[in-house]
N, C-alpha and C positions, 0 to 999 in steps of 0.2 A: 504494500500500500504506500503509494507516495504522498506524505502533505507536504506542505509548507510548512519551505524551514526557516521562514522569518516569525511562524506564529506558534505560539508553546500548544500541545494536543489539546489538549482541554477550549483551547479556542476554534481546532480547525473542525471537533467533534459538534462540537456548540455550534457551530456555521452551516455544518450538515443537518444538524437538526431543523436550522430555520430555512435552507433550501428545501427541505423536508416538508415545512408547513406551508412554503408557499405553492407548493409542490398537490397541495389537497389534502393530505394526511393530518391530521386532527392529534398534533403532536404537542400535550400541556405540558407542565413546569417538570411535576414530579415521573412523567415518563422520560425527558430528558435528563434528569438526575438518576433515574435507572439505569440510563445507557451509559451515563459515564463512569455510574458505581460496577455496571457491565467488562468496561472495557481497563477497567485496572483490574478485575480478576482474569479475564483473557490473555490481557497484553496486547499492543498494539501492532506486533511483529506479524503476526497471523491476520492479513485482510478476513479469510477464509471464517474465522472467529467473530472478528469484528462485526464479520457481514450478518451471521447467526445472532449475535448479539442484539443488534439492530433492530432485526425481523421479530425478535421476543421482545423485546420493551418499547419500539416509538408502534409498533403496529397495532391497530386495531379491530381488525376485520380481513376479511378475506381480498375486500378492494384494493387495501392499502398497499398488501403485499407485492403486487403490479408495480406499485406508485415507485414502493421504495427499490427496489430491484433497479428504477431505471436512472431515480435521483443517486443511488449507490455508483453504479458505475460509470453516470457522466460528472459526477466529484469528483470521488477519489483514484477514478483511471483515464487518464490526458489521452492516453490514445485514441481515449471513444472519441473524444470532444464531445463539445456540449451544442444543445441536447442529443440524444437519440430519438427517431421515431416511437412512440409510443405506441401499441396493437388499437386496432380500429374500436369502439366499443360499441354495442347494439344502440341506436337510433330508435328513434320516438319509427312506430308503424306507421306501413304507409296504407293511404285509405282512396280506395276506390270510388270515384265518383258516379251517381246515378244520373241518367236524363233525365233532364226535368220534363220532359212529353214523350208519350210514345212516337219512335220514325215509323216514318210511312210503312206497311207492310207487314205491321207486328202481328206477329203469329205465325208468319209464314215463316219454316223450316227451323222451328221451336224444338227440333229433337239434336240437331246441329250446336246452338246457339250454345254459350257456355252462361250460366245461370250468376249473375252478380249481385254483388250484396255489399253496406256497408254497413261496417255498427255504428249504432249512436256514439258520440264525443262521450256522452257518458260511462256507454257500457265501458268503453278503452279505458276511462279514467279508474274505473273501479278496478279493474283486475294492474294496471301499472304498481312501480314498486314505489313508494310513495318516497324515497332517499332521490328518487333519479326524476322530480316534478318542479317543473319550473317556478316558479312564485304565482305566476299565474295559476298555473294548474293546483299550486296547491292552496292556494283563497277557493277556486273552486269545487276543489277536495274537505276545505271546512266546513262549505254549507253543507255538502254532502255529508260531513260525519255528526253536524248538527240535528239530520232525522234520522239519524240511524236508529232503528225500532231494535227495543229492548224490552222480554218481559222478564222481570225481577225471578228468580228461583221463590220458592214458599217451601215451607215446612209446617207439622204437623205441630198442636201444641194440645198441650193437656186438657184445655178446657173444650165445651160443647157448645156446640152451637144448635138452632133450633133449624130442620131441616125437611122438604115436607117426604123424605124417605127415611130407611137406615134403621136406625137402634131408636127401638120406642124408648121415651122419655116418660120413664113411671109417674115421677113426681109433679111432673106438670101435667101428666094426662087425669092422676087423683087431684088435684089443685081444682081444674078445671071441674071436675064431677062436682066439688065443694061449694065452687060457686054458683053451682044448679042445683042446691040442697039434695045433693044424693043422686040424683037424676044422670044418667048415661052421657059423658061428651067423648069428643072425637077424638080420635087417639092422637097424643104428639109424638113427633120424631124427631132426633138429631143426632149431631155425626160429630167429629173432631176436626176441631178450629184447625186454621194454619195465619200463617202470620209471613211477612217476606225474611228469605234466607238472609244474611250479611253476607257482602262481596266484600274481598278484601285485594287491592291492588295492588301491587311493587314493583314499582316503575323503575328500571335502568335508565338511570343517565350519566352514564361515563361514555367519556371520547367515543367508543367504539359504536352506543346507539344513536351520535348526534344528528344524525343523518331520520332519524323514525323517534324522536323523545318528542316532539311537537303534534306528532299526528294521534301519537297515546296517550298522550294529555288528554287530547279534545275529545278522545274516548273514553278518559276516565272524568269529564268533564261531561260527556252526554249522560253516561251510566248515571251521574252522581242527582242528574237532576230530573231522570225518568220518576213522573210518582209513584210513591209507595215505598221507591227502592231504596236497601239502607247500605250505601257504598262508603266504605273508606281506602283513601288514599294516601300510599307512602311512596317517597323514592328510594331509589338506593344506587351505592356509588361508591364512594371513601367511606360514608357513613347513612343512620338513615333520617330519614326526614319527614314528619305528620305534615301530608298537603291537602287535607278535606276541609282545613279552615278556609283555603286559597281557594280553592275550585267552588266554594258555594255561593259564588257571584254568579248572577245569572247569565250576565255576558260573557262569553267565551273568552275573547280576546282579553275583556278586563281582567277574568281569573287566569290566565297565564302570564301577564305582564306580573300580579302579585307571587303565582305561580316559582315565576325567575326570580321575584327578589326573596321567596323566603328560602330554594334550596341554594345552599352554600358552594356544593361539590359539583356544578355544572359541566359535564364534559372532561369530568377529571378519572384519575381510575376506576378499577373495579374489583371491589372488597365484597362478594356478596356473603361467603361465608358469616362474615363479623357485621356485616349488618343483619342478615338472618337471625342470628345468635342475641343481637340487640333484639330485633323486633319482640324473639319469644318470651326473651327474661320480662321485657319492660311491658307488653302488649299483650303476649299470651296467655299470661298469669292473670290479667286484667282478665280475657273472655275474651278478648277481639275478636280472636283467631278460632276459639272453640266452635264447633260445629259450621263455619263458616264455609264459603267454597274461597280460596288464595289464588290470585293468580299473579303466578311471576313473569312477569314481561322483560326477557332479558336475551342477549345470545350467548352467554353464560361462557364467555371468555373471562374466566377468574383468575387474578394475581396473586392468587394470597391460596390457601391449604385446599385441595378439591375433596381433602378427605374430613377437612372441618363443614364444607359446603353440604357432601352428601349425610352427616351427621345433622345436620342444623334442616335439612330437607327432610329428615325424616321422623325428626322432633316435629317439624310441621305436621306432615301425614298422620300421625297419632291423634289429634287433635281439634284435624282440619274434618270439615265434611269430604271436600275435594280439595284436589293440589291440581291446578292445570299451570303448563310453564308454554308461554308464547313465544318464540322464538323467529325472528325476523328474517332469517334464513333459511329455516326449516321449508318453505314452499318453488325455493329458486332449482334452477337444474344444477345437478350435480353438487348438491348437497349430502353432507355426510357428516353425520353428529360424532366427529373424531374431538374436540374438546374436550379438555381434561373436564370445565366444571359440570359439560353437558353429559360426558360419561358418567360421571359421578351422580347425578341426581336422578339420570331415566329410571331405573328400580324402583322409584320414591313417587314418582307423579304419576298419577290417573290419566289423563291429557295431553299430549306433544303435542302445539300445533302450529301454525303460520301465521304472522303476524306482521306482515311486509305491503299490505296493499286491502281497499276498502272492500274485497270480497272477504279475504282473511277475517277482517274483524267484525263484517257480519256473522259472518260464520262461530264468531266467539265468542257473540251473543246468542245463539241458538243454542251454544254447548252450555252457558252459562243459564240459560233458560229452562234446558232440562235436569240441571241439577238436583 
């Protein structure tokens, strides 16, 4: 590896890192203090090391690994010069336009013709990955997650309700005879109440979901304010954070501007283990969590113990009605839950599912509906 020999390592590392972010890669303070605590256990004499090194602590996702591979070898190797071509990457679809009138002669040789069709701008928008939507598209991605229909999960509760089937009601069917001095009345019936389940959220927002932490808000922002339904939301990151005080503005936009100012750890690492571990001592113990359905919204790139994570996930599931884990990669091609934190928790969760685009998360409300 050649740097510069006018500037001490620690400078030429640090300069990588900001080629890095200007680069796309979503590289904060404390992953470039990784790489450098990285590269004095390496040493600097091995590229080959360095370059590994790199790939575990400024990277965040699967994209990045592209990014940094090509900012790696137009820095620290003169021969590429700078930049190299980068690989093409998939483009917005292309859409086929209809006539606006039938041409003359239609019908004729209808067995020939090749049958066309365009989807609505909508449907496109709903299945798109919502990391890869213009500003535009993704205001019109908000209205869109603003009616997203949700019905709350229920459960059963101890008490009866009057019903006009089911399990006769002794007491009320004698009550009734008493009030006709003895005289025969109509039999009452009732069944067991239900009341709505708790949904309970944990939002990732470390570097690596900042691309989808906007779009899960506004779905834990619709959930929170579906009536009946009793949603709470937290995030998690370096640490964890109660955001059901923030999201119960009724305007969207307003509860995420409060949203931003009260979590601290925005786009910074990813501790889920130790914030898990928080939620259940400080939360669990409270009832939060008991009988609830949990759902973790994460891609479960964990820096910290995968074997504290999959212990802390299964503290959950004891507890939990349901563990569902959304995972924003889970629906792309050539996906493969190789992740140390994702390995570690499947055994633990009820639910894997996709959480990458507005089909996904209707669909998350369906699965959360039949709980």
């Amino acid at each position: 590896m050649s740097g510069d020999l006018h500037r001490g390592p620690d400078e030429v590392l640090l300069g990588f890192t900001t080629a890095l972010r200007a680069a796309g890669v979503a590289v904060t303070h404390d992953r470039a203090a990784a790489f450098l605590e990285a590269c004095t256990h390496v040493g600097l004499a091995d590229a080959g090391a360095v370059r590994t090194a790199g790939r575990s602590t400024l990277c965040g996702g699967p994209a990045d690994l592209h990014r940094f591979d090509g900012v790696f070898e137009a820095y620290f190797d003169h021969r590429a010069g700078l930049p190299r071509p980068r690989a093409a990457t998939p483009g917005a679809p292309t859409l086929t336009s209809l006539p606006e009138t039938d041409a003359d002669g239609a019908g004729q040789g209808e067995e020939s013709d090749p049958v066309r069709a365009r989807a609505s701008d909508a449907e496109v928008l709903r299945h798109r990955d919502v990391a890869t939507l213009s500003a535009g598209e993704k205001q019109r991605l908000a209205a869109q997650l603003a009616r997203l229909r949700f019905r709350p999960p229920r459960r059963r509760t101890a008490r009866h309700d009057r019903w006009h089937r089911g399990q006769v009601d002794a007491r009320a069917t004698v009550r009734a005879s008493l009030r006709r001095l003895g005289e025969p009345a109509p039999i009452a019936y009732r069944r067991r109440g239900t009341r709505p389940r708790r949904v309970v959220l944990l939002v990732d927002v470390s570097g690596s979901m900042s691309g989808y932490a906007d779009a899960l808000l506004r779905v834990a922002h619709r959930l929170t304010h579906v009536p009946d339904a009793r949603v709470e939301t937290f995030t998690v990151g370096t640490r964890l954070t109660h955001l059901t005080r923030a999201l119960s503005v009724r305007d969207p936009e307003r509860a995420l501007v409060a949203a931003g100012e009260t979590v601290p750890d925005w786009s910074g690492g990813t501790r889920l283990g130790e914030s898990l571990q928080v939620f259940l001592d400080r939360w669990g113990r409270r009832g939060l969590a008991r009988g609830a359905v949990v759902v973790v919204l994460s891609d479960g790139w964990e820096r910290g113990d995968p074997t504290l994570l999959a212990e802390q996930v299964r503290r959950l599931r004891r507890i939990a009605h349901r563990v569902v884990w959304v995972n924003p990669h889970r629906g792309k091609a050539g996906y493969e839950p190789v992740q140390g934190g994702v390995v570690a928790v499947l055994p633990h969760v009820d639910d894997f599912l996709a959480g990458h685009s507005l089909a996904t998360y209707s669909e998350l409300c369906e699965v959360l509906s039949r709980a």
